[in-house]
Each structure stands twice: as structure tokens, then as C-alpha cells.
C-alpha positions in Angstrom: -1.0 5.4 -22.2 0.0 7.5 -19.0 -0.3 10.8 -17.2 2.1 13.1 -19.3 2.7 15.8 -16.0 4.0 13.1 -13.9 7.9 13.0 -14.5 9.6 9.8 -14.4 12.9 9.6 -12.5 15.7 7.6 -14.4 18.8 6.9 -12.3 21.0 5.6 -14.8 24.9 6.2 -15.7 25.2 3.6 -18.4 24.5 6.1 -21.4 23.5 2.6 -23.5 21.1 1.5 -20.7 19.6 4.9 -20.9 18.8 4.7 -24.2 17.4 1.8 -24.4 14.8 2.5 -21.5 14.1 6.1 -23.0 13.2 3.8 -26.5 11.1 1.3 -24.7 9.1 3.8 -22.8 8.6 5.9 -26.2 7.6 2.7 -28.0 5.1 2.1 -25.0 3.7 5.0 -25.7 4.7 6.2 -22.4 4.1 10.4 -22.8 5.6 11.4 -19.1 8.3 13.6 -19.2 12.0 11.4 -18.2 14.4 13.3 -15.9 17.9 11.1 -16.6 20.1 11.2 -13.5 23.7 10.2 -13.8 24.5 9.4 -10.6 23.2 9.0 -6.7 24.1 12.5 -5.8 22.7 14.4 -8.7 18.9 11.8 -8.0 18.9 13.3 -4.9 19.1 17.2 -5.6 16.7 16.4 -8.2 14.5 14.6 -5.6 15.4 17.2 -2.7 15.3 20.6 -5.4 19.2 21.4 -4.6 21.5 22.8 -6.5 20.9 22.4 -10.1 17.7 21.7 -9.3 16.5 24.1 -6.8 14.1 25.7 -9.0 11.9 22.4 -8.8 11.0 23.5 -5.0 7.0 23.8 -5.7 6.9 20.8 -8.2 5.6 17.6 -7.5 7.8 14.6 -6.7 8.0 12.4 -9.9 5.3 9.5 -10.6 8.0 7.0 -10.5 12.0 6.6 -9.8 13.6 4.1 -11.8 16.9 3.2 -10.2 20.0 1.4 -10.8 22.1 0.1 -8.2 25.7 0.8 -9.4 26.2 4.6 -9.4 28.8 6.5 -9.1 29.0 8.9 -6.2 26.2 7.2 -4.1 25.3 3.6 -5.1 21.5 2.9 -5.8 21.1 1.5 -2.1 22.0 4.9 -0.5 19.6 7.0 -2.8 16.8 4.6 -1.7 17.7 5.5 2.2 17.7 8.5 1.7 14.2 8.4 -0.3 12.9 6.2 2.2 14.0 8.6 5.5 12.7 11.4 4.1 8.9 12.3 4.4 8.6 13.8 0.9 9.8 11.1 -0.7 8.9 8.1 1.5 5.9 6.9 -0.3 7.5 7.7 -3.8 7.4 4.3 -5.8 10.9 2.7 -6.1 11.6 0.4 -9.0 15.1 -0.9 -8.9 16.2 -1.5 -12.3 19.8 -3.1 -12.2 22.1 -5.9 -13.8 23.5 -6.8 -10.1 22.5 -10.5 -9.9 24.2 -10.7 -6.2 21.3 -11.9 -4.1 22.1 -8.9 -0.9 21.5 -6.6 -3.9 18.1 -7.9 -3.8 17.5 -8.4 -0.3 19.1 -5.0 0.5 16.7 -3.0 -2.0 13.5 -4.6 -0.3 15.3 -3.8 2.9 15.7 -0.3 2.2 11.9 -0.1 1.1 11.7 -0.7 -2.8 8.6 -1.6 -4.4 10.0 -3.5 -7.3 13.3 -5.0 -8.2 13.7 -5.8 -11.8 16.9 -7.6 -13.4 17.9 -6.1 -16.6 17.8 -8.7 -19.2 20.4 -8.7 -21.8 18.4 -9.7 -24.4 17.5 -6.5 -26.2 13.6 -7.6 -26.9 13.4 -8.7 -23.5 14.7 -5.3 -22.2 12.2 -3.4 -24.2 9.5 -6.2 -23.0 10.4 -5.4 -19.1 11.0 -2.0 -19.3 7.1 -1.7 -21.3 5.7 -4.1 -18.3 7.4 -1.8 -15.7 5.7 1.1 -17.5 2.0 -0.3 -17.6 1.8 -1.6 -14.0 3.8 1.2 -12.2 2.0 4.3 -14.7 -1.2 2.6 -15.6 -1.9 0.3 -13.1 -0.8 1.2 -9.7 -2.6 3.6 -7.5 -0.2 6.1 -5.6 -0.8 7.1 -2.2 -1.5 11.3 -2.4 1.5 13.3 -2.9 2.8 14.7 0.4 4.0 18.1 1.0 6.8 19.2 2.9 6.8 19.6 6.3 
């Protein structure tokens, strides 16, 4: 179904919520490598190849980051600045994937520059239904602008 080089970016602390997206992209069929990130700060030095991730420094940026909004360390919103203000990472596609039904949530993400905001429905079929959707447009569907190199 996708690209299997391209990683996928998963900002997620809910260990359940995790799961479940990891199971809906594997039922999809979705073969791309799925970097978890537990919170804002540790998306970022993935992103940015610090710390832990420093060895990443000549890898590509992922195909897609899949981000929740409450984080611990640095809410969604301030790894999605800091995506967006950086020329790396400022054409990397954004899909906000959260259960914050507060409408600045919303206007704040497609403020800050994401490309999709998706609720997270409760409904376990309808997860894996959204999550498969998200898959197909954003892996399948979309066409990414070239990968840019750092400065």
C-alpha cells in the first residue's frame, strides 16, 4: 500500500492510542516504518537528529508526522511551531490527530500550519476507519513537495 523507507512520525503519549493507530496502519497494510514519540520534546530531537537521535543527521525527514495535541513537555501546538519555523521541516506534512474538541485547538493547529486536523473518534471501528483514511490520502494519495536539505 505505501513507500516502506518513508518513516511515519507518531506523537503520541497515550500508550492505548498508540496501539490502536500502530493496529490500524498494520491492518491497512501500511509497511512504513512508525517512529512513536512520547512527548513534544523527544518529536523534536527525532525531527532535529539531537540527542537520542543524533545519529539520524543524513536521514530523510519522515513521510508524515502524526501529532497529538496534549503532550507532555511541549504540547502538540509548540512542536508544530517549531516544525513550521524551521526550513527542514517546514513542508513536512502535519496531521494533527487529537481528542481536544475545543474549537482554538482547531483554529490554532491550521494557524500554526497543519495540513489536516482529525478528531479521534471513540468508537474503536471508527478509529481504525480514520486512522486507514489518514493513511491512504496522506501515504498514497498526496504528492509531497521534494525533501529539502539543510541549510
Amino acid at each position: 500500500m505505501s513507500e516502506p523507507s518513508k518513516v511515519i512520525l507518531l506523537v503520541e503519549d497515550n500508550p492505548d492510542d498508540s496501539m490502536l493507530t500502530l493496529r490500524a496502519f498494520k491492518r491497512s497494510h501500511v509497511m512504513n516504518p512508525i517512529v512513536v514519540a512520547r512527548d513534544g520534546i523527544e518529536a523534536l530531537d527525532f525531527l532535529f537528529a539531537r540527542g537520542a537521535f543524533a545519529e539520524r543527521a543524513s536521514e530523510p525527514p519522515p513521510a508524515l508526522v502524526i501529532l497529538d495535541l496534549k503532550l507532555p513537555k511541549l504540547d502538540g501546538l509548540g512542536v508544530l511551531k517549531a516544525i513550521r519555523e524551521d526550513d527542514r521541516t517546514r513542508l513536512l506534512p502535519v496531521v494533527i490527530l487529537t481528542s481536544s474538541k475545543q474549537e482554538q485547538d482547531l483554529i490554532s493547529g491550521y494557524s500554526l500550519g497543519a495540513n489536516s486536523y482529525v478528531r479521534k473518534p471513540v468508537d474503536f471501528t471508527e478509529f481504525l476507519d480514520a486512522v486507514k483514511v489518514l493513511g491512504i490520502y496522506w501515504l498514497m494519495m498526496n504528492q509531497s513537495p521534494p525533501e529539502r536539505t539543510a541549510p
